[in-house]
VOGU-3710 file (C-alpha; in Angstrom, 3 decimals, decimal comma):
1> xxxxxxxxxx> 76,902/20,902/216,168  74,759/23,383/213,858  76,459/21,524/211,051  75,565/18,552/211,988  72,228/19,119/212,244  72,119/20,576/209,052  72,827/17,847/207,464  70,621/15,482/209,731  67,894/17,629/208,562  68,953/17,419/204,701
11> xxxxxxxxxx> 69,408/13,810/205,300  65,621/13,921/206,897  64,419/15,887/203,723  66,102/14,017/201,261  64,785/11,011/202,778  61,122/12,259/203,009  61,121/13,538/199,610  62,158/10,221/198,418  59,634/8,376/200,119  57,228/11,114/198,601
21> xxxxxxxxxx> 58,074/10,108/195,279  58,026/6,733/195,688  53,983/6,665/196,851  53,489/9,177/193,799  55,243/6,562/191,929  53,159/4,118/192,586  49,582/5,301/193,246  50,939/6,899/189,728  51,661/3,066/188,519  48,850/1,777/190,394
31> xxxxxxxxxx> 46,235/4,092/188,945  47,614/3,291/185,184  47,108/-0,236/186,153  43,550/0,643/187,019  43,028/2,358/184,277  44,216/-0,442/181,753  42,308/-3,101/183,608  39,197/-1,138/183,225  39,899/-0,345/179,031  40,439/-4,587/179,072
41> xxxxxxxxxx> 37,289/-5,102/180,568  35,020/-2,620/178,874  36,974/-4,011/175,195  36,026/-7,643/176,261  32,415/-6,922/177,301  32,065/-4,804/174,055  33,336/-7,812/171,866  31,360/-10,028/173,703  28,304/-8,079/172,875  29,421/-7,530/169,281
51> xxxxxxxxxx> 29,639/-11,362/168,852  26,155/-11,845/170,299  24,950/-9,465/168,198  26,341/-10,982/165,055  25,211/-14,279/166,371  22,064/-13,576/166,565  21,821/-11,344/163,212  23,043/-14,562/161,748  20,746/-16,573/163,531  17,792/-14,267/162,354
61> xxxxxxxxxx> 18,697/-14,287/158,546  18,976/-18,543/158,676  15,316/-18,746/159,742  14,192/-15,608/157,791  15,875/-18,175/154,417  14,506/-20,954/155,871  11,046/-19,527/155,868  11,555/-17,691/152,773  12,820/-21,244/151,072  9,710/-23,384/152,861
71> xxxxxxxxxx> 7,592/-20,899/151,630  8,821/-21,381/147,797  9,004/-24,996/148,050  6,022/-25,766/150,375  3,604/-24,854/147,016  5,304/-27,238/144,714  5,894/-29,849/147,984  1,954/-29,417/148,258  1,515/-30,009/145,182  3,527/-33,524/145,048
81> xxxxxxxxxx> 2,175/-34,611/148,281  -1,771/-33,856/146,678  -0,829/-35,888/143,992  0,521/-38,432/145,814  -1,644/-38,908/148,138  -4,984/-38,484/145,395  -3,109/-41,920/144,018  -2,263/-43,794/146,850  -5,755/-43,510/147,892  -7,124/-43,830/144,017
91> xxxxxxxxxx> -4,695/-47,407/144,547  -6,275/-48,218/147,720  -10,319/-47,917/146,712  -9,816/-48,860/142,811  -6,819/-51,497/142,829  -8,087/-53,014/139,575  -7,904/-49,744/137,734  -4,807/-48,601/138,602  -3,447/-52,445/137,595  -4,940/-51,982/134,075
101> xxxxxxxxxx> -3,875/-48,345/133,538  -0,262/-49,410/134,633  -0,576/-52,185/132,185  -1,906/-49,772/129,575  1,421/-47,395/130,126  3,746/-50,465/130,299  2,392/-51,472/127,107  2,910/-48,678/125,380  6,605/-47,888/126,058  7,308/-51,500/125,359
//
């Protein structure tokens, strides 16, 4: 009889100490799962950021060249629409002038 419930109670103990180690198991698994999840996230939202950041660096220089490039051009673009419009209007008020002095150049490279 004693025997017997020595080994009821080793059976008991075994069987406890392998539930035991199954939860540590897995709140040991589960908590590395966690843990991973977590790393994933934070390494997604850090890209993310990253690529918003470069986006908008990007985004920053294109206008900065753009302005730098209107600003070069817009003097000799000034200068070309003046002139053009000083002889569309010169062609508007003094037709008759403009005829000869286009006659005059024609002439001469003919």
């Amino acid at each position: 009889d004693e025997e017997l419930q020595r080994q009821l109670m080793i059976r008991r103990l075994l069987i406890v100490s392998a539930i035991s180690l199954a939860v540590f198991l897995l709140v040991f698994l589960l908590y590395r799962a966690i843990k991973k999840e977590i790393a994933r996230r934070r390494r997604l939202r850090e890209e993310e950021l990253a690529a918003q950041q470069q986006l908008m660096r990007e985004a920053a220089l294109r206008v900065a060249d753009e302005g730098a490039a209107e600003v070069e051009l817009s003097v000799d673009e000034k200068a070309r629409r003046e002139m053009l419009e000083n002889a569309i209007n010169l062609a508007r008020e003094k037709p008759d002038q403009v005829a000869k002095l286009l006659r005059t150049w024609l002439a001469d490279e003919g």
